[in-house]
GUVO-415344 format. One record per residue: x, z, y of N, C-alpha, C in turn. Coordinates in steps of 0.02 Angstrom, whole numbers, plus 50000, padded with zeros to 5 digits. Layout:
N
XZYXZYXZY;...
//
This chain:
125
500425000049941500005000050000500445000050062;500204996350091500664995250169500545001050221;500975004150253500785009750291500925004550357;500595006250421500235002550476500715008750530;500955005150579500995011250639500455015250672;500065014050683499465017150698499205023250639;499245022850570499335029250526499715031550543;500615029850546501065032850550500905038950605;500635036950661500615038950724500035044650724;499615041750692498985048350664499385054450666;499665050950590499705057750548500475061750562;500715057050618501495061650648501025066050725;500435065150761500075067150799499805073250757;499585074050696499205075150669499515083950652;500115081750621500695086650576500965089850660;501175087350710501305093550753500635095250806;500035094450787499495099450806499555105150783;499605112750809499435117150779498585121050779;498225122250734497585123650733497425129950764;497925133750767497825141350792498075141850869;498145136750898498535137050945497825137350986;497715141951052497185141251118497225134151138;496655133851171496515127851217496825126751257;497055132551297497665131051365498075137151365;498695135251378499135140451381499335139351444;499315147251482499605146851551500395145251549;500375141051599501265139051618501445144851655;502125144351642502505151551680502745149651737;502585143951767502725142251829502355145751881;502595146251949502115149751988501965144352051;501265143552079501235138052115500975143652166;501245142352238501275144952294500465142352320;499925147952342499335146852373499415141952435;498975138352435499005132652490498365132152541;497985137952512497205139652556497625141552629;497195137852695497565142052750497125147752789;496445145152773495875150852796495535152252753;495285157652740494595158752697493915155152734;493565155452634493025150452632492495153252700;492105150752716491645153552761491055153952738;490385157352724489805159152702489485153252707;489035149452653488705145252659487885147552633;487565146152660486665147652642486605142252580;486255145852528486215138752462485325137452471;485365133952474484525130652459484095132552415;483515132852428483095133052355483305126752324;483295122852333483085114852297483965116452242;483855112352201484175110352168484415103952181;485025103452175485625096752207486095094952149;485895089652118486425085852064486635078952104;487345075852088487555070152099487315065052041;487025067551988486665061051936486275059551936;485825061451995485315058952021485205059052092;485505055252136485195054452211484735047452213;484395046552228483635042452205483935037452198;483995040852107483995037552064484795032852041;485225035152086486025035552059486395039052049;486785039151992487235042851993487865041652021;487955047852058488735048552075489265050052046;489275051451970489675054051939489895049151888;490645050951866491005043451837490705048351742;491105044251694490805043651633491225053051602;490875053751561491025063251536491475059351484;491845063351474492605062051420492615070551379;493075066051319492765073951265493615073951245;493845077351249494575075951234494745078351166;494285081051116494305083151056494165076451008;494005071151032494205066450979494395060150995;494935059950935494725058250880495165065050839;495485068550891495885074650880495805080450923;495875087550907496165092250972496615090051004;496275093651072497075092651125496895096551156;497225100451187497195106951227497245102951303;497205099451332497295094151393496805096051445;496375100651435495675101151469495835102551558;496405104751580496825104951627496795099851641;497115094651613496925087351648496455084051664;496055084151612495305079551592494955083851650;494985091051664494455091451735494575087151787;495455092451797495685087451866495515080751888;495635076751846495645068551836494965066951846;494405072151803493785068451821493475068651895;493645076951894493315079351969493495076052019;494235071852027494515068052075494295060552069;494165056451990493805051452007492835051452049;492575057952017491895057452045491885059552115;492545061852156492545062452225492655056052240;492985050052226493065044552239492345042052239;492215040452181491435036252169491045040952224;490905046152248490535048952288490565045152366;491275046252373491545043852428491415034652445;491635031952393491265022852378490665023852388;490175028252370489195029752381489105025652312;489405026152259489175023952198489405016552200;489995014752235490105005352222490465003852156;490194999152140490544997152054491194992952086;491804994752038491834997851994491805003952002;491765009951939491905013851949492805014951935;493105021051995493705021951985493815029551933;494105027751884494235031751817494955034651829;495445040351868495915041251862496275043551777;496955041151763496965041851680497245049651691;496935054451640497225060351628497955060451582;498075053851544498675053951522499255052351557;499285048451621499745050551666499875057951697;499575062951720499605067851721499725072551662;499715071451592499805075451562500555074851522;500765066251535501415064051512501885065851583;501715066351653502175066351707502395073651724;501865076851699501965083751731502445087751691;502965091951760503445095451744503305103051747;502815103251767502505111651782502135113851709;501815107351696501465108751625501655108251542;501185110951495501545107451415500975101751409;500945098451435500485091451436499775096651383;499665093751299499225095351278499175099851253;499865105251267499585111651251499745116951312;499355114951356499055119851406499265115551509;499115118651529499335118951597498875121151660;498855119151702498595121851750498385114151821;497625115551809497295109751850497475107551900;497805114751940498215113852022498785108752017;499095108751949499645104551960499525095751976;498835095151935498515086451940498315084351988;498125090052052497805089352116498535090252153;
//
């Protein structure tokens, strides 16, 4: 039977997953606060306010599951990345395309983080 790179790649992905390992492990890096004033009191509405529906569009880009076709502890990224593409599409007012930032650049670039096993969202922003 012919072994394929794409098995190879599985099952070498596969063998250094550890199963017991948390979802995110804090980095021991320390990132210096960058708030310069505190938040100021805002009044919340009765009404209820979603971006997946403003009559009848959504503002929000597509939900990503980062558990398959495997675990990955990446969830550090996959927020960052999303929350910053659906500020874009917000900002466009919903124009196609939608802009999808990749969470695997941030999780292969970053020096603050262990890419898929752990980091910290501040670093992707």
């Amino acid at each position: 039977m012919k072994t394929t790179i794409a098995a190879l790649l599985f099952a070498g992905a596969f063998a250094l997953h550890n199963k017991g390992a948390p979802c995110r492990v804090k980095s021991s890096t320390i990132i210096e606060p960058v708030v310069k004033s505190t938040l100021k009191h805002v009044e919340i509405p009765d009404t209820t306010f979603v971006w997946n529906n403003i009559n009848g569009v959504s503002y929000l880009t597509n939900l990503k599951n980062q558990h398959i076709p495997q675990y990955c502890g990446s969830c550090w990224a996959q927020a960052a990345t999303s929350s910053l593409s659906d500020r874009i599409k917000i900002a466009r007012h919903a124009a196609w395309p939608d802009v999808n930032i990749s969470p695997q650049v941030v999780i292969s670039c970053s020096t603050n983080d262990t890419g898929c096993h752990g980091g910290e969202a501040i670093s992707a922003y």
